[in-house]
Structure formats: structure tokens, C-alpha cells
ZAMARGU-4260 file (C-alpha; in steps of 0.2 Angstrom, whole numbers, plus 5000, padded with zeros to 4 digits):
<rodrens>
0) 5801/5486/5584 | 5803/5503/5594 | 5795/5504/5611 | 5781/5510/5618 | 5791/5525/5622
5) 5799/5530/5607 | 5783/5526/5598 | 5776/5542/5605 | 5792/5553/5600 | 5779/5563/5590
10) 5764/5566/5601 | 5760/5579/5590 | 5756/5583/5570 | 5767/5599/5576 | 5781/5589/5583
15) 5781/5578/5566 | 5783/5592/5556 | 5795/5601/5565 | 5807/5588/5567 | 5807/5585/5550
20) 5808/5605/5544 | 5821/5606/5560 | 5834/5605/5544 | 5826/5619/5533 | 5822/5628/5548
25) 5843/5628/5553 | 5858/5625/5544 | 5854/5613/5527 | 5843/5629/5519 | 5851/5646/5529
30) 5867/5639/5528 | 5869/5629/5513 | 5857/5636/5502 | 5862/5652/5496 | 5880/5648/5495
35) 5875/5634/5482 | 5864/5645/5474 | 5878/5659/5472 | 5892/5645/5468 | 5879/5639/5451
40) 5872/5656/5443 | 5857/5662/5453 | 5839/5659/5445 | 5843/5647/5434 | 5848/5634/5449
45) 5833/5644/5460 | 5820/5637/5448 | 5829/5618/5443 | 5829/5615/5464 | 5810/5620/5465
50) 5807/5608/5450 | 5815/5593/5459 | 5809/5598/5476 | 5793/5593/5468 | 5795/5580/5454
55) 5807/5567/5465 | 5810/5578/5482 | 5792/5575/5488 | 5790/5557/5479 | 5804/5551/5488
60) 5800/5559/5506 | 5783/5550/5506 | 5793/5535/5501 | 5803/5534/5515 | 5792/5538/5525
65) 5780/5522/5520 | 5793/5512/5523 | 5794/5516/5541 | 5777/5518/5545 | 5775/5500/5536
70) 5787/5491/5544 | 5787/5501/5561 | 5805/5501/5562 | 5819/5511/5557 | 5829/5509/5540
75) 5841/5492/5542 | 5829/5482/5552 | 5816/5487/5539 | 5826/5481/5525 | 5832/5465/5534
80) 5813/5462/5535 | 5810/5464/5516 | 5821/5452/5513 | 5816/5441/5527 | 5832/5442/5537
85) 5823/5443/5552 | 5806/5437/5559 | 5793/5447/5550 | 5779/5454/5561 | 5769/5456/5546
90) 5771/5452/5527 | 5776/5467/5520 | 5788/5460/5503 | 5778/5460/5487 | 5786/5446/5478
95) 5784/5431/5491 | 5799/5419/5482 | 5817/5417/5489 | 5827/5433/5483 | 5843/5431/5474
100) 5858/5431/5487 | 5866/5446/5478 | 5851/5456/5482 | 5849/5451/5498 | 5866/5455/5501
105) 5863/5472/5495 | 5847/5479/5503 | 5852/5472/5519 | 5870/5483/5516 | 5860/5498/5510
110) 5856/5502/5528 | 5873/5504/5533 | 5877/5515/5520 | 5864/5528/5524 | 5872/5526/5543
115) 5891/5531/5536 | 5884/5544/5525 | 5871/5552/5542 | 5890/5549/5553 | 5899/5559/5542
120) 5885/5572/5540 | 5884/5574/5557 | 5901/5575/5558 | 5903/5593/5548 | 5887/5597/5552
125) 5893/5599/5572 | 5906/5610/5566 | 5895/5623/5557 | 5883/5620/5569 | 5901/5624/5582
130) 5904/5641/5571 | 5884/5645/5575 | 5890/5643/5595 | 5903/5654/5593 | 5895/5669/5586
135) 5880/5670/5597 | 5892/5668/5612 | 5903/5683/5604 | 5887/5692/5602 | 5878/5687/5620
140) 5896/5696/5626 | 5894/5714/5615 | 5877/5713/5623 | 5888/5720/5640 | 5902/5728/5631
145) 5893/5737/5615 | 5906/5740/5599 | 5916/5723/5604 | 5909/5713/5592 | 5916/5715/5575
150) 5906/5702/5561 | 5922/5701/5550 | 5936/5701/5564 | 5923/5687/5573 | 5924/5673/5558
155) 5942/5677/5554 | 5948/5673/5572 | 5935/5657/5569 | 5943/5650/5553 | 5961/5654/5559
160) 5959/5642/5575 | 5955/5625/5572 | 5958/5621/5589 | 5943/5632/5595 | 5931/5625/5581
165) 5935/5609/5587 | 5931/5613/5606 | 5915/5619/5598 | 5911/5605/5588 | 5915/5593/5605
170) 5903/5605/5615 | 5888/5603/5601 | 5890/5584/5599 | 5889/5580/5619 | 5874/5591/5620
175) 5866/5581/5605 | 5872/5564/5615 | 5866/5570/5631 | 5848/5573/5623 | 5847/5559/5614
180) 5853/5546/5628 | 5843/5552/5640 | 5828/5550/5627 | 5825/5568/5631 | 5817/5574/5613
185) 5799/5578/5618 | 5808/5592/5629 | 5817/5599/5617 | 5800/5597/5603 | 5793/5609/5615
190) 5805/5622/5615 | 5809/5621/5598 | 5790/5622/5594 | 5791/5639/5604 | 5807/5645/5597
195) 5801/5643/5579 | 5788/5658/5578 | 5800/5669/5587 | 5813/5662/5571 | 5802/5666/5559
200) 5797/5682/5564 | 5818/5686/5567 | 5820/5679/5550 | 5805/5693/5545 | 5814/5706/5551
205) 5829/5704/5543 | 5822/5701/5525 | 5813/5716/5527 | 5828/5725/5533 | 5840/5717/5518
210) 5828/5722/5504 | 5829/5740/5509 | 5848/5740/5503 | 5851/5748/5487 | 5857/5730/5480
215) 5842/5724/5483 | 5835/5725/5465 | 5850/5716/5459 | 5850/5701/5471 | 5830/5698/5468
220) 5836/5697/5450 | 5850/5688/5451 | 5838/5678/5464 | 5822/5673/5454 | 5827/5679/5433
225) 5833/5664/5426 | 5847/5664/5416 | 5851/5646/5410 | 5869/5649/5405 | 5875/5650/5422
230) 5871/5633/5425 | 5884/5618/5423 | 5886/5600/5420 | 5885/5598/5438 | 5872/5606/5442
235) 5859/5595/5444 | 5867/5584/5454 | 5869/5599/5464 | 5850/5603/5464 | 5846/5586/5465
240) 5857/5584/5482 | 5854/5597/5491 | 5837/5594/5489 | 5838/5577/5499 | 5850/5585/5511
245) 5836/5597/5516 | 5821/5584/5515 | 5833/5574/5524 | 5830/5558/5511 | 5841/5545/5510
250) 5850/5545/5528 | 5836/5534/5532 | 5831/5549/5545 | 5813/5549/5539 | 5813/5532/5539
255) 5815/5532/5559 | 5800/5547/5559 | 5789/5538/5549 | 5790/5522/5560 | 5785/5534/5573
260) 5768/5541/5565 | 5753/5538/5570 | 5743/5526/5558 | 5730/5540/5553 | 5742/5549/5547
265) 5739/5551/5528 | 5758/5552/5521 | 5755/5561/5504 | 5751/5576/5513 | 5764/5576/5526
270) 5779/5575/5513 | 5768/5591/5503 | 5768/5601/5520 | 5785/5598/5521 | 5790/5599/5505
275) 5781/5617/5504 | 5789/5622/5520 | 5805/5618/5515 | 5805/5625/5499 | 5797/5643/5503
280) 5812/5644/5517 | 5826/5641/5505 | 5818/5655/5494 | 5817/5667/5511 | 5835/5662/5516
285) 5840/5670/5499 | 5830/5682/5499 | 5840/5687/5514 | 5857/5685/5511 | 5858/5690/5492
290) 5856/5708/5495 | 5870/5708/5507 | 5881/5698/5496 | 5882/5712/5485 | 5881/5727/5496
295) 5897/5736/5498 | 5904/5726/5480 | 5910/5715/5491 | 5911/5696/5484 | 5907/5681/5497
300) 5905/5661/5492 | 5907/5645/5500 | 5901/5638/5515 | 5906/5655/5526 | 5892/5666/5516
305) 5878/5664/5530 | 5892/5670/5545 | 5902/5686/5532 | 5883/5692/5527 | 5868/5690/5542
310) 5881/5699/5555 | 5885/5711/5545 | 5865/5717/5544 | 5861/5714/5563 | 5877/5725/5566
315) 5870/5739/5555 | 5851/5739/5564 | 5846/5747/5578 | 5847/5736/5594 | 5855/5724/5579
320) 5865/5716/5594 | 5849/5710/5602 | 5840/5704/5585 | 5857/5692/5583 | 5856/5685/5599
325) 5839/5679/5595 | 5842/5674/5578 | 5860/5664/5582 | 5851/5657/5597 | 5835/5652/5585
330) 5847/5646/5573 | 5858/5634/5583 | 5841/5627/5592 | 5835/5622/5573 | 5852/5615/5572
335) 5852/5606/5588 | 5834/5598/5583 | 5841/5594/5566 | 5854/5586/5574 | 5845/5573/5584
340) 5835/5568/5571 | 5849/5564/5564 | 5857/5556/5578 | 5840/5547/5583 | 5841/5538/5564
345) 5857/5529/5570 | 5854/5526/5588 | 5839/5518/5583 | 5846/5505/5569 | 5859/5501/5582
350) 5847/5499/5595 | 5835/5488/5584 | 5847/5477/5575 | 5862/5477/5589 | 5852/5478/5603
355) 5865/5492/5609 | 5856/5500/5623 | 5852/5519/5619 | 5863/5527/5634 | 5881/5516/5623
360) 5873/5518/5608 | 5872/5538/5608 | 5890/5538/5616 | 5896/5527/5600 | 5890/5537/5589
365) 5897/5553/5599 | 5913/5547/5599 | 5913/5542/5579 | 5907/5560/5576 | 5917/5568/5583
370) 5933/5559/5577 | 5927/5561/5558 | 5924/5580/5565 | 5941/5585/5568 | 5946/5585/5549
375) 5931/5598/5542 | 5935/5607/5559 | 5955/5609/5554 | 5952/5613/5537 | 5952/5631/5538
380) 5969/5633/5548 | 5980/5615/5551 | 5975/5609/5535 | 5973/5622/5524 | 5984/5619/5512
385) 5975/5602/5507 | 5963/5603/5494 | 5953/5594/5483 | 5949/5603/5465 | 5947/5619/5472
390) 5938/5617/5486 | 5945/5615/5505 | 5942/5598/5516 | 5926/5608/5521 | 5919/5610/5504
395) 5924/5593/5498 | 5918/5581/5511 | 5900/5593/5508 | 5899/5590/5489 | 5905/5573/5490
400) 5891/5567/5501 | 5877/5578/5496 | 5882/5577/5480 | 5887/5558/5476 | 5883/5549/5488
405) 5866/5558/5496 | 5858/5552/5479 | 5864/5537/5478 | 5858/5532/5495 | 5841/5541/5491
410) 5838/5532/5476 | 5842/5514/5482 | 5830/5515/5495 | 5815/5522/5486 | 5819/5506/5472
415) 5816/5495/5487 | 5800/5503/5491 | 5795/5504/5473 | 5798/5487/5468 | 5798/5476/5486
420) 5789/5480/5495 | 5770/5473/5497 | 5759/5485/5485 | 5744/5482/5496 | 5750/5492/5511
425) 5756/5505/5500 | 5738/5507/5491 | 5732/5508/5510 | 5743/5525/5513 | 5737/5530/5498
430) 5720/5527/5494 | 5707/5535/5505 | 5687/5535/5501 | 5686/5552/5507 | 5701/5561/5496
435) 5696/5562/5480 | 5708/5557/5465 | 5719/5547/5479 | 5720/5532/5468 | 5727/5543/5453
440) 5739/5550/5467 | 5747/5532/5468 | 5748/5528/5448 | 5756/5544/5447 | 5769/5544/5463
445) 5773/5523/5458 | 5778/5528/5440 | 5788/5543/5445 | 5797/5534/5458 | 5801/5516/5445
450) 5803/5525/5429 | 5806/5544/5431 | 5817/5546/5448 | 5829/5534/5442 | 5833/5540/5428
455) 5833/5558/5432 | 5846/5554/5448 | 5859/5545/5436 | 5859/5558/5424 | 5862/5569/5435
460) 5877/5558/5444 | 5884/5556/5424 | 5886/5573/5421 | 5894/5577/5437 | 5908/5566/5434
465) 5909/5573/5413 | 5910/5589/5421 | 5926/5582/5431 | 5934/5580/5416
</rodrens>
């Protein structure tokens, strides 16, 4: 079980939440979102990812997260208890006979899947999170030489050195280790609880300023009016993964937080704040960058469509240069905390199941990072000329884990809470005297996670690979 120390990581309801928003607030919705969004037709894809965010998103959030808070430990050790691998502090597996060896076998495994896929996600993430590094240091330097900093000249010289983007990457990843050894993350909740205002009012600003452009009529509608022909085979698995990428389901990540919450906390409405929250930023993060897309005619996709559109606009505002300072510097602060959540969700199960102290184990997992790192980072200039389909290495390694395997993942572990573990503890998270309707709340969230999440998830993984074809 985690110390007494690490017990506390969330001293606060507002520490909870904004470690598990860090991802929304930074790169999984600012980043990711809108480039997905303008890669699969616009409102169409808008309305399908709201749709899920709510029907298996939210169901499979609060899933995880009973896991943790049940077992009061992070995702491998939590398994190995279900299936009674290691001395149990407390009953906690439904079905009290021997379980078959396969399936022993497997649960015990699952854990270290969600700990390759959080490894390699960590991995690119540090890159963009490296690209994020770069402009706000090119933009803290116009701040003394005013004209010097050119948005299109800026990514160009970015993409074309792969070289710097791994320095950058190497540079994000030992601040991360640094934080995380030290057990320094009650620090950083702090700042990045006083950071996030000052973000949101930035981001504010910059919506209001992009919806004054003459495109803007034509990104909200390309935004919100649905036109279901856009959509493709793949999309849904699209939808459906980059909705657990954001809630941050199926790395285990929410595991580790719930392991941490206090045991008042009542889970159904923590994953509905953070499924609202993470939702309503997606929308504002397009709302955003959609008007800029089109302004000028120009045409922008792929994962560069956050860092070709938002330096453009700060460039064009008064005192721009100062607003992108603060909104690269709030942006890479969301990143970094998003990052550590990450990063704790593996120190952790190495820490609880290996004993590997937390200083070595951060290191470990430093070192594995940023070796799976150097690939995404070259993709752009060394290894350009590989590519898969016809995306780069970049674009590839992020459908491929948010896409396959991010579901996958997400989808095994709820099962294992659906079906194993002990429905008594669960109705205890659920059922409370004082919220009316909480027992309906539980008949409804058990059937969608055993009979309609399942279903849902491999439809959307058969249709990915029919559109492959």
C-alpha cells in the first residue's frame, strides 16, 4: 500500500481535480483535439466525442478510479490482489473460488500493459511537450528584441532539427524525474492550481480574439453543424480513443489518483466534474483554433495545428508577444502536471510491486522515455522519409496507441472491475442515503460498463481495421 506520504498527494478536492484535468487543461485537448477533429469532418466527430465522453468516457473514469480507491494501491498490485497474488489487506474479489490459471495469468499482465502503453505515451508526449519549450523560449527572447519572432519561421526551424527537439524532449523528461523523485508534486499542485485561472482567462482572450476574424462563422460551423458524411469507418475508434487519452483511462493513471482519495470522497461525481471539464475544454480549444485554420485560405492538419495557428493570433494582438509568453508558459505547466501523473502511475507500480525505491525508479523510467523519445522526435527531419500509411512516425505511434491500444487497455480493466471485483464495496461508493436515486445510479453505470461498453469499444476497433482495408 502507498505511504503515508503519498497517501496525502491530494490534500485537496482542488489538487484531485486538477491533476486529473492537467491532460485537458494541456496538450491531450489544446493539442490533440482540434487536429483530430479537422482530420474527421468537423461536427459530425464534435458531437460522436461528446456522446462517448458521457456514455463509456465517464462510466469507465469512475471505474478506475474505484478500483484504486478499493484496493488502495496502484493498477498491478491492485490486480495481483483480485486474483490473490499477493496477500490481500481486505477481501475485495467477488467470486471467492480459485480462478482459472489463464485468467490469472492475464489480469496480473494487464498492469504491465497499461505501463508500455503510459512509457510510450510519455515518450511523444515529452516531445510536443519539447516543441511547447521551444516556442515560449523563442517568444520570452522577442520579449527583448520585438519583430524577431516569426510563428512560421519558429516551427519550420523546429521540425527541420531533430537534434534540438531531442534536447528538448531530454530537458522536459529530467524536469519530470526531478519532481517526481523528489516526491515534489504538492509543490507543483500549488502552482499549477495558481496557473490555471491566469490559463483560462489567456485561453478567454484568445477565443474572443479568434472569433472576431471573418472565418469565424465558417469554423463555428464547420465546428458544431453536423454533417455525418464526413465521418469514416475509423472514426469511432477515433472518438472513442481520444476520449480515454484525455480522461486519462486505461494507463492505469487514475487508478494511482483514486488510491489516493480521501474515502468521503463520493466517486460518481468526481468522474462527472471531470468529465464536464474535460469535455467543455475540447469544445473551447476549437473554438480557438478553427477560425485560424481558415483565416488566410490557408490549410493546416496534423499534430503541428496547435503551434502553425495560436502564434499566428498572439502575433497579430496588441502586446501579443506578452499574451504568448503567458499562454506557452500556462501550456507547458498543464503539460508538465499532466506529465507527472503520468510518470507517478509507473513510479508507483514499480515502487509497490518491485520495491524499486522512488529516487531509481523515477530515473528508470526517465531513461526508458526518453530512449523511446528519440524516434517521434526524429520523425520530422532524420527520419522523415519513414512512414506509415500516410502519416509520419509522429502521427503513427499517436493513432496507434490512442487508437488500438488505449481502448484495449481501457476496456480490460473496467471488465475486471465489472465482473471481479467484490459488488459490496462497489455498492458502498455508490449508494449513499442522502443522494437520491444513487442505487438507480449503480444498475445503470454496472450495465453499461458489462453489456454496453464492451461492445461499443470492439465495434469501434472492428471498423478501424475494415477501414484499413
Amino acid at each position: 500500500m502507498p505511504g503515508p506520504k503519498n497517501a496525502n498527494i491530494f490534500g485537496t478536492k482542488l489538487g484531485f481535480y486538477l491533476a486529473a484535468i492537467g491532460s485537458a487543461f494541456g496538450l491531450g485537448n489544446l493539442w490533440r483535439f482540434p487536429y483530430v477533429v479537422a482530420e474527421n469532418g468537423g461536427g459530425a466527430f464534435v458531437l460522436l466525442y461528446l456522446f462517448l465522453v458521457f456514455l463509456i468516457g465517464m462510466p469507465f473514469l469512475i471505474a478506475e478510479l474505484t478500483l484504486g480507491k478499493i484496493s488502495r494501491n496502484s493498477l498491478s498490485p491492485a490486480l495481483s490482489k483480485l486474483v490473490g497474488e499477493r496477500y490481500q489487506v481486505r477481501e475485495i474479489r467477488e467470486r471467492r473460488e480459485e480462478l482459472p490459471g489463464w485468467l490469472k495469468w492475464a489480469v496480473c499482465h494487464l498492469g504491465t500493459l497499461a505501463q508500455g502503453i503510459t512509457l510510450v505515451v510519455l515518450a511523444y508526449y515529452a516531445v510536443i511537450s519539447g516543441w511547447v519549450l521551444h516556442f515560449l523560449m523563442q517568444l520570452l527572447v522577442s520579449l527583448f528584441d520585438p519583430g524577431r519572432f516569426d510563428p512560421n519561421n519558429t516551427l519550420q526551424v523546429l521540425l527541420q532539427n531533430g537534434w534540438l527537439q531531442v534536447l528538448l524532449t531530454s530537458v522536459h523528461l529530467v524536469t519530470v524525474a526531478v519532481i517526481v523523485a523528489k516526491d515534489l508534486e504538492l509543490g507543483l499542485e500549488k502552482w499549477v492550481g495558481y496557473c490555471m485561472p491566469l490559463f483560462v482567462v489567456l485561453l478567454l482572450v484568445l477565443a474572443a480574439q479568434s472569433l472576431r476574424l471573418e472565418t469565424a462563422n465558417e469554423a463555428l460551423r464547420f465546428l458544431f453543424y453536423p454533417n455525418f458524411s464526413k465521418l469514416s469507418l475509423a472514426s469511432l475508434g477515433e472518438a472513442l480513443g481520444h476520449v480515454f487519452f484525455t480522461l486519462s483511462v486505461g494507463f492505469g493513471c487514475m487508478v494511482t489518483f483514486g488510491s489516493y482519495l480521501r474515502e468521503k470522497a463520493y466517486l460518481p461525481v468526481v468522474g462527472f466534474r471531470v468529465s464536464m471539464l474535460d469535455s467543455a475544454i475540447s469544445i473551447w480549444a476549437g473554438v480557438m483554433i478553427f477560425p485560424l485554420v481558415m483565416y488566410g485560405g490557408s490549410i493546416f492538419s496534423g499534430p503541428e495545428l496547435l503551434f502553425q495557428t495560436v502564434p499566428r493570433l498572439v502575433k497579430e494582438l496588441p502586446n501579443g508577444t506578452w499574451f504568448g509568453v503567458g499562454f506557452f508558459l500556462c501550456l507547458y505547466l498543464a503539460s508538465l502536471g499532466a506529465s507527472i501523473g503520468l510518470f507517478e502511475t509507473v513510479v508507483a507500480n514499480w515502487r509497490e510491486v518491485r520495491r524499486v525505491p522512488r529516487s531509481r525508479g523515477a530515473l528508470w523510467a526517465a531513461i526508458f522515455c526518453f530512449v523511446i523519445a528519440v524516434v517521434p522526435a526524429l520523425s520530422s527531419s532524420v527520419l522523415s522519409s519513414v512512414r506509415v500509411g500516410s502519416r509520419g512516425l509522429l502521427g503513427f505511434c499517436d493513432a496507434a496507441l490512442i487508437n488500438w491500444l488505449l481502448p484495449i487497455s481501457a476496456l480490460l480493466i473496467t471488465q475486471v472491475v465489472a465482473w471481479l471485483l467484490r459488488k459490496e464495496l462497489i455498492v458502498a461508493e455508490f449508494v449513499d442515503p442522502d443522494r437520491p436515486g444513487s442505487e438507480k445510479l449503480f444498475r445503470h453505470w454496472i450495465f453499461i460498463l458489462k453489456y454496453v461498453a464492451g461492445p461499443i469499444t470492439v465495434l469501434a476497433l472492428v471498423l478501424q481495421v475494415i477501414s484499413l482495408f
